[in-house]
Chimera marker file (.cmm) of the C-alpha trace (Angstrom):
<marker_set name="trace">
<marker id="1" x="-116.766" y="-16.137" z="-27.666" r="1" g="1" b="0" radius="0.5"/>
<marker id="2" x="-116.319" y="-12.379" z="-26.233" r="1" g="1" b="0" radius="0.5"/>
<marker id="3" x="-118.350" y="-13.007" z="-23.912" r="1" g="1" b="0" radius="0.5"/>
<marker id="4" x="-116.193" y="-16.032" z="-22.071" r="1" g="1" b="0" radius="0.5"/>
<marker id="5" x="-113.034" y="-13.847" z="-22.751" r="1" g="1" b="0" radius="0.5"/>
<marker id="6" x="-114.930" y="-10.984" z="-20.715" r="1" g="1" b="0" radius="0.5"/>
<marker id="7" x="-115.618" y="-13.279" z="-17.954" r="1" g="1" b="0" radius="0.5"/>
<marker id="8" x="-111.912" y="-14.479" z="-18.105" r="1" g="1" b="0" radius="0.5"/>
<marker id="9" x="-110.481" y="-11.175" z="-18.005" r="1" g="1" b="0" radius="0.5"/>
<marker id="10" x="-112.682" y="-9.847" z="-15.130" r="1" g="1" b="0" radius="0.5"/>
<marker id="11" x="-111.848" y="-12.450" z="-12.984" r="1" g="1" b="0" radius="0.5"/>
<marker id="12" x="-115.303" y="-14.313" z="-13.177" r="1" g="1" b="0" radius="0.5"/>
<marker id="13" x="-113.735" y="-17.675" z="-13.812" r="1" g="1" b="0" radius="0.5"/>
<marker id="14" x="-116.655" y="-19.744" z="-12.726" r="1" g="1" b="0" radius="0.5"/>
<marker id="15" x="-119.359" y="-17.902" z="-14.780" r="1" g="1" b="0" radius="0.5"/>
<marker id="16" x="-116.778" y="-18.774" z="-17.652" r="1" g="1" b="0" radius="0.5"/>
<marker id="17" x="-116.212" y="-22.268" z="-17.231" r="1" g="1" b="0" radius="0.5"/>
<marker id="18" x="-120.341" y="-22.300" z="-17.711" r="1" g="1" b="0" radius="0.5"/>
<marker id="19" x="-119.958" y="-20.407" z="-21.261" r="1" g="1" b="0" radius="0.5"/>
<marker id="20" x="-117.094" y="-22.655" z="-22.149" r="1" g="1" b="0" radius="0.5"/>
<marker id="21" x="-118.053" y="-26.093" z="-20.759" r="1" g="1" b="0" radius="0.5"/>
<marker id="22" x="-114.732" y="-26.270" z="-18.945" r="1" g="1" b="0" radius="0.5"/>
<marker id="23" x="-112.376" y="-24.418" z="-16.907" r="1" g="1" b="0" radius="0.5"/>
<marker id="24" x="-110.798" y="-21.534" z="-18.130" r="1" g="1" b="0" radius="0.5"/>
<marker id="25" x="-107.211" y="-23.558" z="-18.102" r="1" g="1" b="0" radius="0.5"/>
<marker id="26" x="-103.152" y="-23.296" z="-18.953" r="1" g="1" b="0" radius="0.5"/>
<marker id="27" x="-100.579" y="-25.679" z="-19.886" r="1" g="1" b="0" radius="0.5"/>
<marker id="28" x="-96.952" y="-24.819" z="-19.196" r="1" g="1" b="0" radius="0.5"/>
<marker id="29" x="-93.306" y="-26.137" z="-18.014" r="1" g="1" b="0" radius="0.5"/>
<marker id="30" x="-92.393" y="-24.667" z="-14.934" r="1" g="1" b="0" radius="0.5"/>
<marker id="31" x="-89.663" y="-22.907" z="-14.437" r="1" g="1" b="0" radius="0.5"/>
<marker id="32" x="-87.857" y="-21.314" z="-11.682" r="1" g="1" b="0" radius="0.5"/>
<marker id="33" x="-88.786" y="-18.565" z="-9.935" r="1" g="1" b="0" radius="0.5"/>
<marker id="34" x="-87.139" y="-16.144" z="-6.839" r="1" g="1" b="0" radius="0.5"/>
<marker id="35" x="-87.710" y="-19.234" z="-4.293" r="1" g="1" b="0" radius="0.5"/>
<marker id="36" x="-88.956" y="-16.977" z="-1.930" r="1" g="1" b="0" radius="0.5"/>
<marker id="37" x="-91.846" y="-18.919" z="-1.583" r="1" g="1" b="0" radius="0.5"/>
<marker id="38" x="-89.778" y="-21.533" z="-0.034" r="1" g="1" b="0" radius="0.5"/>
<marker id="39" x="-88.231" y="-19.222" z="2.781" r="1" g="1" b="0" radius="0.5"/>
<marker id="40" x="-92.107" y="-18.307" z="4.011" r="1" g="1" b="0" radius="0.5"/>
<marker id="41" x="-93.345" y="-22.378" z="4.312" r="1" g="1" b="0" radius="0.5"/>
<marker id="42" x="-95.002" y="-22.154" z="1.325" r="1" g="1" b="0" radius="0.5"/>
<marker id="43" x="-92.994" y="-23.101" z="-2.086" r="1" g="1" b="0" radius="0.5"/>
<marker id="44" x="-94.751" y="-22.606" z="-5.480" r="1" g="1" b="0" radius="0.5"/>
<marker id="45" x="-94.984" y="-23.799" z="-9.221" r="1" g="1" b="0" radius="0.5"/>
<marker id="46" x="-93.871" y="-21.004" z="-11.525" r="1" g="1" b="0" radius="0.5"/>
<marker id="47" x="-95.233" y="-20.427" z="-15.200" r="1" g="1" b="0" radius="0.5"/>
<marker id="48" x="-94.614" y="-18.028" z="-17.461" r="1" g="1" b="0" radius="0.5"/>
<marker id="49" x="-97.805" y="-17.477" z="-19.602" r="1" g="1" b="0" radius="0.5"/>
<marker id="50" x="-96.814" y="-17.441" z="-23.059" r="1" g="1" b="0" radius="0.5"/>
<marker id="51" x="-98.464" y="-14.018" z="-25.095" r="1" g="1" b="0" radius="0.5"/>
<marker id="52" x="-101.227" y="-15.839" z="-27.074" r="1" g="1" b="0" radius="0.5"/>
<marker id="53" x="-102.736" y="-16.939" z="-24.085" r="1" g="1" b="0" radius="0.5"/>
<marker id="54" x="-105.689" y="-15.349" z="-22.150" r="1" g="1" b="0" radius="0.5"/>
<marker id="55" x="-104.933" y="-14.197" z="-18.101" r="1" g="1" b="0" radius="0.5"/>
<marker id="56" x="-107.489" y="-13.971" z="-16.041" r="1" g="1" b="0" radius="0.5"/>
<marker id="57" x="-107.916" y="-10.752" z="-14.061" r="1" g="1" b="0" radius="0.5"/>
<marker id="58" x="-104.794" y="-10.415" z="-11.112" r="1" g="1" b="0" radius="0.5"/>
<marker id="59" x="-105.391" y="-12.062" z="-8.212" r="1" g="1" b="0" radius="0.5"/>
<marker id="60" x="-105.587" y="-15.042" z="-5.826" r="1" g="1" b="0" radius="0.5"/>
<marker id="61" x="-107.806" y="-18.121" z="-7.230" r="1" g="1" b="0" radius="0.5"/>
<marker id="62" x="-108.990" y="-21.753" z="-5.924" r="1" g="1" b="0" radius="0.5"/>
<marker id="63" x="-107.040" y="-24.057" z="-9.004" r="1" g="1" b="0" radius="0.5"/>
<marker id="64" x="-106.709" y="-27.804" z="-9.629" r="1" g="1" b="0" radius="0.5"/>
<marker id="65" x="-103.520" y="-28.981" z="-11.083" r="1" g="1" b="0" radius="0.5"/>
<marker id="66" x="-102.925" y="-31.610" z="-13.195" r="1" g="1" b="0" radius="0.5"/>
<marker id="67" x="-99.153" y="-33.673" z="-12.638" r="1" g="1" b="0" radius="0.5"/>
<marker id="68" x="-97.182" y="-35.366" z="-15.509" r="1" g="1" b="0" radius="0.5"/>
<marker id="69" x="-98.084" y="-38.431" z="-13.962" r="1" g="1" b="0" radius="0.5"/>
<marker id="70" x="-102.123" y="-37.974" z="-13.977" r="1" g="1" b="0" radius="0.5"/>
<marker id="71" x="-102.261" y="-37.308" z="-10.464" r="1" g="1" b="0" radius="0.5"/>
<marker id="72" x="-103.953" y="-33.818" z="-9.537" r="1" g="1" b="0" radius="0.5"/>
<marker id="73" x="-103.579" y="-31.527" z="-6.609" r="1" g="1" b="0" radius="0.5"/>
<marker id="74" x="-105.816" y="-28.731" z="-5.146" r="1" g="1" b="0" radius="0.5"/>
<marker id="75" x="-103.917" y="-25.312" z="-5.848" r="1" g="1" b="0" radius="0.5"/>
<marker id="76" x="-103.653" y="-21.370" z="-4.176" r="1" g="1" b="0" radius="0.5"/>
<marker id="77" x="-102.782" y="-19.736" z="-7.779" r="1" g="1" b="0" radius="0.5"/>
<marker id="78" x="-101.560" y="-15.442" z="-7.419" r="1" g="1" b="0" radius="0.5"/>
<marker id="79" x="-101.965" y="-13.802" z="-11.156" r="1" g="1" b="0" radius="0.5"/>
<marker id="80" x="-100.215" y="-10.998" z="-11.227" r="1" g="1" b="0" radius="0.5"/>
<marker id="81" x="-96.945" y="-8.744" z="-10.778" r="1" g="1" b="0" radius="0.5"/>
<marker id="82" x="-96.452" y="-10.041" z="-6.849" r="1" g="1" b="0" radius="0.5"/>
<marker id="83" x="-96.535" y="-6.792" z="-5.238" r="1" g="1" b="0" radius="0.5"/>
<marker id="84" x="-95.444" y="-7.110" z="-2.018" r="1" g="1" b="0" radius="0.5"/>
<marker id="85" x="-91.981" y="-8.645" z="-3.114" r="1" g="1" b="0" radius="0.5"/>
<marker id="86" x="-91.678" y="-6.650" z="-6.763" r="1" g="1" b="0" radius="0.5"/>
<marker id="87" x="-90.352" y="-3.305" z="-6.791" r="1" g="1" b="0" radius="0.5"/>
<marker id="88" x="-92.444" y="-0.462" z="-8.813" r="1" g="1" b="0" radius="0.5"/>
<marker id="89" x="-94.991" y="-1.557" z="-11.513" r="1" g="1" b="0" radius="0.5"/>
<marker id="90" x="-93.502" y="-4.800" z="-13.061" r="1" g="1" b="0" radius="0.5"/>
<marker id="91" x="-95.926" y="-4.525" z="-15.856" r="1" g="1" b="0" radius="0.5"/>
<marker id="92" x="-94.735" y="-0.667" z="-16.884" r="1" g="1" b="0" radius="0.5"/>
<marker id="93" x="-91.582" y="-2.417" z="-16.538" r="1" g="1" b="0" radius="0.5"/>
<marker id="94" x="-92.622" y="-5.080" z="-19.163" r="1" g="1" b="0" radius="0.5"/>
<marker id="95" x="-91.868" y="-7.982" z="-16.752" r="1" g="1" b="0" radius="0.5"/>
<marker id="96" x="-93.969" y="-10.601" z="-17.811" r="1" g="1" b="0" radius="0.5"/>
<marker id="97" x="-97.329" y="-11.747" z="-15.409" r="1" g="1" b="0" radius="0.5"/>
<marker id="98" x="-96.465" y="-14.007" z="-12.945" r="1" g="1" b="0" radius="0.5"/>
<marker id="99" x="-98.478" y="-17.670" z="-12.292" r="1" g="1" b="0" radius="0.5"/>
<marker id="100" x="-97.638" y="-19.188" z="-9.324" r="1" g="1" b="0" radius="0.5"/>
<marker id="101" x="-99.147" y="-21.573" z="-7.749" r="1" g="1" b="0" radius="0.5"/>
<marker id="102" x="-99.217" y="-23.343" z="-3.835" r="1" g="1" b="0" radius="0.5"/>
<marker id="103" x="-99.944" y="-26.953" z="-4.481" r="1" g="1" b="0" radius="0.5"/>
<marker id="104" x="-101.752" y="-27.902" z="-1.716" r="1" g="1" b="0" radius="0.5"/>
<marker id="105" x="-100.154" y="-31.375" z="0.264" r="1" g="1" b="0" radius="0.5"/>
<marker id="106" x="-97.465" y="-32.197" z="-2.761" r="1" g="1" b="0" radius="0.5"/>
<marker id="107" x="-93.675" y="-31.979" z="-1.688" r="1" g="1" b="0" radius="0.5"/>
<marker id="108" x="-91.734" y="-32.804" z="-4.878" r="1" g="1" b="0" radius="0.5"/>
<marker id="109" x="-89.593" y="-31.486" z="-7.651" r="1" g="1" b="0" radius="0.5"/>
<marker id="110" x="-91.481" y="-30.214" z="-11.118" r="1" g="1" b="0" radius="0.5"/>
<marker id="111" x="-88.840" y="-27.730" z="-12.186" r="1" g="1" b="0" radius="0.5"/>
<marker id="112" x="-88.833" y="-28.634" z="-16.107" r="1" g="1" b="0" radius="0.5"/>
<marker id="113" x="-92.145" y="-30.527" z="-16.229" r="1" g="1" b="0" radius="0.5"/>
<marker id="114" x="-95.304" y="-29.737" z="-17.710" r="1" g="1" b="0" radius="0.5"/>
<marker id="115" x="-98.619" y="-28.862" z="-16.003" r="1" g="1" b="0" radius="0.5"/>
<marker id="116" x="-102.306" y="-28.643" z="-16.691" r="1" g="1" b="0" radius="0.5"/>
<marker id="117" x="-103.711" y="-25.204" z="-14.554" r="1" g="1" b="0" radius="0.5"/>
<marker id="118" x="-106.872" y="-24.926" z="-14.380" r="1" g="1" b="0" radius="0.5"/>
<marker id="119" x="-108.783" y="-21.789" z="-12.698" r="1" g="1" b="0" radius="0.5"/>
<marker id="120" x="-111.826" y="-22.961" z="-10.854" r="1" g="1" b="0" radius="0.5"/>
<marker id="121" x="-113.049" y="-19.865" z="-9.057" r="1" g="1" b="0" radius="0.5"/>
<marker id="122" x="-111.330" y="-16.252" z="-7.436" r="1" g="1" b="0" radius="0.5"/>
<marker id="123" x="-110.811" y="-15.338" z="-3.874" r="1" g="1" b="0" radius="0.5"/>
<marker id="124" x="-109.417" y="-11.904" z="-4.059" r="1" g="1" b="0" radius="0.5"/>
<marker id="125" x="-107.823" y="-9.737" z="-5.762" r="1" g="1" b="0" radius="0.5"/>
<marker id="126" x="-103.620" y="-9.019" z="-5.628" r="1" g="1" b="0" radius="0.5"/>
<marker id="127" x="-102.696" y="-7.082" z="-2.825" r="1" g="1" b="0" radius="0.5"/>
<marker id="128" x="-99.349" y="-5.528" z="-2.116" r="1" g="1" b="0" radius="0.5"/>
<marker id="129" x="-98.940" y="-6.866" z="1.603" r="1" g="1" b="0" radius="0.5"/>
<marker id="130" x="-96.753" y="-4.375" z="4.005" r="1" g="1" b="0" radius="0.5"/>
<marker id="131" x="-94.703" y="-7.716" z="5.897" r="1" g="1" b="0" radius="0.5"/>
<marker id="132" x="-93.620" y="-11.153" z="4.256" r="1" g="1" b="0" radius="0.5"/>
<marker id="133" x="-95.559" y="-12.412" z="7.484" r="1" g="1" b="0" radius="0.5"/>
<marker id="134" x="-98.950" y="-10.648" z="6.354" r="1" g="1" b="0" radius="0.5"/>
<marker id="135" x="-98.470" y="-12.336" z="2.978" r="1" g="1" b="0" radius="0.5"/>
<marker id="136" x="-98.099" y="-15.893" z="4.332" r="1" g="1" b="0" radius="0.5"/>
<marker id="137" x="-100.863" y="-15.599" z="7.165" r="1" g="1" b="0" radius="0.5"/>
<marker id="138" x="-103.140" y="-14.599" z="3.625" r="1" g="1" b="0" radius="0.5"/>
<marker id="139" x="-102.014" y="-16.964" z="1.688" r="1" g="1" b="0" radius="0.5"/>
<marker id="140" x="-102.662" y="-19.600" z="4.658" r="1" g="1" b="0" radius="0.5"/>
<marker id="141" x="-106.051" y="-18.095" z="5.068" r="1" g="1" b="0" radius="0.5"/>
<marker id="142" x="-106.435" y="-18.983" z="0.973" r="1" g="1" b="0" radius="0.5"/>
<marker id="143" x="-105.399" y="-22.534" z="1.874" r="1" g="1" b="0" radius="0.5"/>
<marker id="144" x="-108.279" y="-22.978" z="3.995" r="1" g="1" b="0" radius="0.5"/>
<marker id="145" x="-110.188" y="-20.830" z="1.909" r="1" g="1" b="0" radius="0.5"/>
<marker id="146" x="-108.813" y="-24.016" z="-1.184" r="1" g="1" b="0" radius="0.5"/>
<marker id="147" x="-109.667" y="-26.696" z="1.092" r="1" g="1" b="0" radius="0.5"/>
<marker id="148" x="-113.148" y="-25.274" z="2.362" r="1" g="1" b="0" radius="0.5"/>
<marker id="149" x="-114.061" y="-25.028" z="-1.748" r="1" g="1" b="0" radius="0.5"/>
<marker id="150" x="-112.899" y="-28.689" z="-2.588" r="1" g="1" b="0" radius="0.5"/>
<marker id="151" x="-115.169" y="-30.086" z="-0.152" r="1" g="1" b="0" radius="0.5"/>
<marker id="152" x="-118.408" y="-27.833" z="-0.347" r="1" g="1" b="0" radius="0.5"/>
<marker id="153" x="-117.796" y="-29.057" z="-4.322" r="1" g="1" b="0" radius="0.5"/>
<marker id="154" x="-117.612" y="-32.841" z="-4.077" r="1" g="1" b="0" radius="0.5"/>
<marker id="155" x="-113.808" y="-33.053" z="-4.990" r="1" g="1" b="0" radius="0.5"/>
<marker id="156" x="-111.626" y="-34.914" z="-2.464" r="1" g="1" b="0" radius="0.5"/>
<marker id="157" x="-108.558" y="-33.851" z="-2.079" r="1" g="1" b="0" radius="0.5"/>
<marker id="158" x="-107.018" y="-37.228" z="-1.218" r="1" g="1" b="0" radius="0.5"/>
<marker id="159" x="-109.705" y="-39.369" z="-3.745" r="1" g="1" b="0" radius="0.5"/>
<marker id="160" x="-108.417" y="-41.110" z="-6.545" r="1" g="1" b="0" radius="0.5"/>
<marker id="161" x="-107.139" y="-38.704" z="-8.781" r="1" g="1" b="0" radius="0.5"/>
<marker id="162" x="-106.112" y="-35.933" z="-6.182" r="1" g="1" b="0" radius="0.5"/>
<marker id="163" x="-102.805" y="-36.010" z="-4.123" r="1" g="1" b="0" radius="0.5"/>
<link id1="1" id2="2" r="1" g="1" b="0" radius="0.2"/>
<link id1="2" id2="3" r="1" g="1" b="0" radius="0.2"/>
<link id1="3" id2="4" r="1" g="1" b="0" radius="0.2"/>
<link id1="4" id2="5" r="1" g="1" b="0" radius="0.2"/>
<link id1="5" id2="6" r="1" g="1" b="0" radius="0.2"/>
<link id1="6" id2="7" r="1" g="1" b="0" radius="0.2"/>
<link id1="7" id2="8" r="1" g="1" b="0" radius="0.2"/>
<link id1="8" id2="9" r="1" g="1" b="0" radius="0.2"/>
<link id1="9" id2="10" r="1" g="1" b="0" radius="0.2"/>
<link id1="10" id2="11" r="1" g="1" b="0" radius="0.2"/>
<link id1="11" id2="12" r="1" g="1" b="0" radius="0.2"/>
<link id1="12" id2="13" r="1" g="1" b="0" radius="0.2"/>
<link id1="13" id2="14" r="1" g="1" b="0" radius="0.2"/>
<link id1="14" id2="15" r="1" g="1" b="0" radius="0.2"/>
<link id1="15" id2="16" r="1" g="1" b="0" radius="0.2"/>
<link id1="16" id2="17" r="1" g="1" b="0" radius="0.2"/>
<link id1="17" id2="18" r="1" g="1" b="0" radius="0.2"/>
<link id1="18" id2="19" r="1" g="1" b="0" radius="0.2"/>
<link id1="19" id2="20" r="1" g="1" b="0" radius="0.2"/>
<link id1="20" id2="21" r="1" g="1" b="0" radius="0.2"/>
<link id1="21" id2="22" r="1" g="1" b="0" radius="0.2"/>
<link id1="22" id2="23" r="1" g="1" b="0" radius="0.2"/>
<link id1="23" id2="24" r="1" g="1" b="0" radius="0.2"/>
<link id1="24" id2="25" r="1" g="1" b="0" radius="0.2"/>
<link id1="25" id2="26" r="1" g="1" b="0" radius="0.2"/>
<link id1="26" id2="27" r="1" g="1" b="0" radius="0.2"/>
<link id1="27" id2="28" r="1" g="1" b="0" radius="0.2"/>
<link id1="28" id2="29" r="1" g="1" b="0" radius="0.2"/>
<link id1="29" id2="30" r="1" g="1" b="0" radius="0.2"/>
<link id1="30" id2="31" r="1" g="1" b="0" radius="0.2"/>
<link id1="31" id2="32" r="1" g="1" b="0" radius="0.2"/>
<link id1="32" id2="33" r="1" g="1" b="0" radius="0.2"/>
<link id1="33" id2="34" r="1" g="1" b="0" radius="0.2"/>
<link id1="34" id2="35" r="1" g="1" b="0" radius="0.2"/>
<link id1="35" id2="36" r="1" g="1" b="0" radius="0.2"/>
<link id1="36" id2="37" r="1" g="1" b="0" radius="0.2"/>
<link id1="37" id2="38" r="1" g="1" b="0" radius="0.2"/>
<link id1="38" id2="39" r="1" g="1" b="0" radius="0.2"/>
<link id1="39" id2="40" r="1" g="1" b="0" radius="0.2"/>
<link id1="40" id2="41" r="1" g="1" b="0" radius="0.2"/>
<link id1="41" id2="42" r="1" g="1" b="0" radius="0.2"/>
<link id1="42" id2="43" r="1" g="1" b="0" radius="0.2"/>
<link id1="43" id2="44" r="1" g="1" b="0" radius="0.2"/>
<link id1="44" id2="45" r="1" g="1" b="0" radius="0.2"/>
<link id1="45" id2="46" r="1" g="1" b="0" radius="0.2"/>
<link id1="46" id2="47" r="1" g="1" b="0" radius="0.2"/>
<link id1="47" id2="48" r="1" g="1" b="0" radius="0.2"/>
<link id1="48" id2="49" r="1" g="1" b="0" radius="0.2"/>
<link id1="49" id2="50" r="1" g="1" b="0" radius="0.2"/>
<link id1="50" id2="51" r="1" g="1" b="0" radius="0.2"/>
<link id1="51" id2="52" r="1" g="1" b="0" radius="0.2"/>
<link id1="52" id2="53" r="1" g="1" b="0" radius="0.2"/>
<link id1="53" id2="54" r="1" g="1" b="0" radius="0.2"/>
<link id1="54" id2="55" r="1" g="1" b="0" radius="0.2"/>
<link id1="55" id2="56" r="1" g="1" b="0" radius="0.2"/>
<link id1="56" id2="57" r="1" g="1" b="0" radius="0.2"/>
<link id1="57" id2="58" r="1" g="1" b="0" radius="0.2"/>
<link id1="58" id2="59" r="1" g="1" b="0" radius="0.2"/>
<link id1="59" id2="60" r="1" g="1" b="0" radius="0.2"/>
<link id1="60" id2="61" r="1" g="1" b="0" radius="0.2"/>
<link id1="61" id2="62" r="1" g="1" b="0" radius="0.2"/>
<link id1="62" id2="63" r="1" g="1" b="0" radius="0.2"/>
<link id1="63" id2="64" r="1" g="1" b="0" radius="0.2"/>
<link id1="64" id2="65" r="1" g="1" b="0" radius="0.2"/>
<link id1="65" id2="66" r="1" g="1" b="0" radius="0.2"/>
<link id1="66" id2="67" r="1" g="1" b="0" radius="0.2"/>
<link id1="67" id2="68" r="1" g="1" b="0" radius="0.2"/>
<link id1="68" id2="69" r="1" g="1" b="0" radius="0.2"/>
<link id1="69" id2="70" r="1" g="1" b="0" radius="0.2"/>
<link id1="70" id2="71" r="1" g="1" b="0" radius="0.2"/>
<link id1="71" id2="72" r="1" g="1" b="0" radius="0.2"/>
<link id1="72" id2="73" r="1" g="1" b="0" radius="0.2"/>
<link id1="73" id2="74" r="1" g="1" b="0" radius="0.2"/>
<link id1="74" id2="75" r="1" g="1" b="0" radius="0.2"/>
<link id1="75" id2="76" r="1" g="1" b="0" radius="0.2"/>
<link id1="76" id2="77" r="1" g="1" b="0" radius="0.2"/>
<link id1="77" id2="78" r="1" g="1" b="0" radius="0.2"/>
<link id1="78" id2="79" r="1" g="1" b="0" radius="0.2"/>
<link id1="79" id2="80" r="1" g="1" b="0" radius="0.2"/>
<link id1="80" id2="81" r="1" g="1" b="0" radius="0.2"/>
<link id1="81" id2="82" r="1" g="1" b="0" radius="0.2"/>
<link id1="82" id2="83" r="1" g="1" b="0" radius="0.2"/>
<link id1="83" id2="84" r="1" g="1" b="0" radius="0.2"/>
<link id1="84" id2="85" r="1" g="1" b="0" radius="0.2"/>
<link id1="85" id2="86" r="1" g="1" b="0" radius="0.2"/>
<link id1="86" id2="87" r="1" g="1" b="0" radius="0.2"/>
<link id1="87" id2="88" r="1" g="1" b="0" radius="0.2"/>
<link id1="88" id2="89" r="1" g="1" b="0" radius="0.2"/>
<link id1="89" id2="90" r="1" g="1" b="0" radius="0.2"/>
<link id1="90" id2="91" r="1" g="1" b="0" radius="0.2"/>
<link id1="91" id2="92" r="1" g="1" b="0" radius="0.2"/>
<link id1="92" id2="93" r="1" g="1" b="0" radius="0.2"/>
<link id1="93" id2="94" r="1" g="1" b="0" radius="0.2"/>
<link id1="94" id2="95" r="1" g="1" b="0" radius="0.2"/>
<link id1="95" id2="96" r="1" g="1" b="0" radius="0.2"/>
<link id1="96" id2="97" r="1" g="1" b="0" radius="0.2"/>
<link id1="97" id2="98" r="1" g="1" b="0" radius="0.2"/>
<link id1="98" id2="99" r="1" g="1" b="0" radius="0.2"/>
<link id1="99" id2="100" r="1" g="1" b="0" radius="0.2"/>
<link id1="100" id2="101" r="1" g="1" b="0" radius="0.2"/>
<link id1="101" id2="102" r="1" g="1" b="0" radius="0.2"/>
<link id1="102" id2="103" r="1" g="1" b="0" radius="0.2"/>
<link id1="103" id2="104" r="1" g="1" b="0" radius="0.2"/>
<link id1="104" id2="105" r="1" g="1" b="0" radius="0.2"/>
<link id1="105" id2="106" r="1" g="1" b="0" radius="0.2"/>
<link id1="106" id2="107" r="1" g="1" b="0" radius="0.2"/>
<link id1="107" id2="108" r="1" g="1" b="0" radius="0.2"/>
<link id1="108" id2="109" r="1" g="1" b="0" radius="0.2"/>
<link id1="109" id2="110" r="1" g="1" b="0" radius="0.2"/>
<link id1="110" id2="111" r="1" g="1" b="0" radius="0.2"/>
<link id1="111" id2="112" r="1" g="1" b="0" radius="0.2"/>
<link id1="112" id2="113" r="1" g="1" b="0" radius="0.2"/>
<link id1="113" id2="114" r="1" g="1" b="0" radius="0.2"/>
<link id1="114" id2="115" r="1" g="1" b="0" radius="0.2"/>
<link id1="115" id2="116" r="1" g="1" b="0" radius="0.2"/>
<link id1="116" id2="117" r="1" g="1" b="0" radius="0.2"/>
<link id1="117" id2="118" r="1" g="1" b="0" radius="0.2"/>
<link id1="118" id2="119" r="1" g="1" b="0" radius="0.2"/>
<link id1="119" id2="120" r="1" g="1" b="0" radius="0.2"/>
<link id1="120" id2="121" r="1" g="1" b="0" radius="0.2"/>
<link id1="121" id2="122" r="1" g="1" b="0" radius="0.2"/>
<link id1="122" id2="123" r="1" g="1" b="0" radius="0.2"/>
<link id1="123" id2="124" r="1" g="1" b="0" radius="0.2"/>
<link id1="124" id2="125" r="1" g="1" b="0" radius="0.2"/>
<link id1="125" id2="126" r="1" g="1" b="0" radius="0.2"/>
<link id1="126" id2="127" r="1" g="1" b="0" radius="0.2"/>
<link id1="127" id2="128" r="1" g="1" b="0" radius="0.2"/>
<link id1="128" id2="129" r="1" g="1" b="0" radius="0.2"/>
<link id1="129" id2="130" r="1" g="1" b="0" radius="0.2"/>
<link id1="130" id2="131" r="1" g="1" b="0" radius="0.2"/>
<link id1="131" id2="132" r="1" g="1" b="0" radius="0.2"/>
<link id1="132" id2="133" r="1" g="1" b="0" radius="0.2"/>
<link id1="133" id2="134" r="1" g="1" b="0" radius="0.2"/>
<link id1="134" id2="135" r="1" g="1" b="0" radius="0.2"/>
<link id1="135" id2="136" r="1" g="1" b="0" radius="0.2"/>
<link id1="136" id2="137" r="1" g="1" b="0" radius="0.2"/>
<link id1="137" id2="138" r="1" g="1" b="0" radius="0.2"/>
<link id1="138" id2="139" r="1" g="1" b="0" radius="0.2"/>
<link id1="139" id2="140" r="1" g="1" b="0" radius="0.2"/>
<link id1="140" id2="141" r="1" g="1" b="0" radius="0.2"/>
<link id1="141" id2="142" r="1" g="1" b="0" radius="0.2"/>
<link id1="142" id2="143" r="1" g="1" b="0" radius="0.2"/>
<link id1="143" id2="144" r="1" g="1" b="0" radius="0.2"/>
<link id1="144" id2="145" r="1" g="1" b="0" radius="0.2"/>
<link id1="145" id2="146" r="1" g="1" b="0" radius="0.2"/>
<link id1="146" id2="147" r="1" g="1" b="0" radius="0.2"/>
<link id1="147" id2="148" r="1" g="1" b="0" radius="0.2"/>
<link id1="148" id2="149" r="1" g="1" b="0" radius="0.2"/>
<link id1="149" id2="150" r="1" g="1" b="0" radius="0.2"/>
<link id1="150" id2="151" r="1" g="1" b="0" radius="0.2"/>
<link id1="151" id2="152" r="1" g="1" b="0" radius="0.2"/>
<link id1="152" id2="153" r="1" g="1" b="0" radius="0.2"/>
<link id1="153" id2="154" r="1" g="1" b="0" radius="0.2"/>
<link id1="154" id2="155" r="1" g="1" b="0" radius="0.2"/>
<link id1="155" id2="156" r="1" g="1" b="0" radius="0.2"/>
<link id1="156" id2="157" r="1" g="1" b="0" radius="0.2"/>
<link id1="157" id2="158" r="1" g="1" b="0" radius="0.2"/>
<link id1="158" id2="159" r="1" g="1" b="0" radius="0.2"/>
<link id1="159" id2="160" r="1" g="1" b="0" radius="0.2"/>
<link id1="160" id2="161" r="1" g="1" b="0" radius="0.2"/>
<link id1="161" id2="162" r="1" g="1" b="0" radius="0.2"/>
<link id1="162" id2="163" r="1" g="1" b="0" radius="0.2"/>
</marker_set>
């Protein structure tokens, strides 16, 4: 059981989700965030993850969500204290870690709503961008980057169960 916590905690999602048998996941209402997402093209899900649960090491990761109404949807997921908009440390601070989450081709309202999260492999680490324009043109790059991984892996985006 150390072991897949190790993994977890290092970032190594995948190499987890062997240990495990599944992926490394989180289930949580989401809740409102700064909406600054929104003003950059690219609006996200925000969860708060509760203490007893295990965060895997900051950064950017390829996710699949799951809806309240069984659908699913390809995700960009940041883990972390969002650098480039946060002032200072947020974490000396004792602001709680940050989950948010692009859900890739989904416009619609889950303010309130539960989700599955599930962490299927990293792309980088957080990175405190110097423009709100950097950040987006990265974050589009991890879109691709989202897309690129659903396909090489045999999970269509638009199949059955994926929006």
């Amino acid at each position: 059981y150390l072991v897949d916590r190790s993994h977890v905690t290092n970032g190594d999602v995948e190499t987890a989700a062997r240990f495990l048998g599944h992926r490394h996941c989180m289930t949580q209402t989401v809740g409102h965030g700064q909406r600054l997402g929104r003003t950059i093209g690219i609006p996200t899900v925000n969860l708060t993850v509760p203490e007893h649960v295990l965060t895997p090491k900051f950064g950017v990761y390829v996710s699949r969500v799951y809806l309240p109404d069984g659908r699913s949807c390809a995700g960009v997921t940041n883990v972390g204290t969002r650098p480039t908009v946060s002032n200072g440390d947020a974490v000396s601070r004792g602001e709680a870690v940050s989950v948010e989450t692009f859900l890739l081709d989904f416009d619609g309202d889950l303010y309130g709503q539960d989700i599955r999260l599930e962490f299927c492999k990293r792309l980088r680490g957080e990175v405190k961008f110097d423009s709100l324009e950097a950040l987006r043109e990265e974050i589009q790059k991890n879109i691709r980057q989202t897309r690129a991984y659903f396909e090489e892996n045999g999970v269509e985006r638009d199949g059955e169960n994926m929006v």
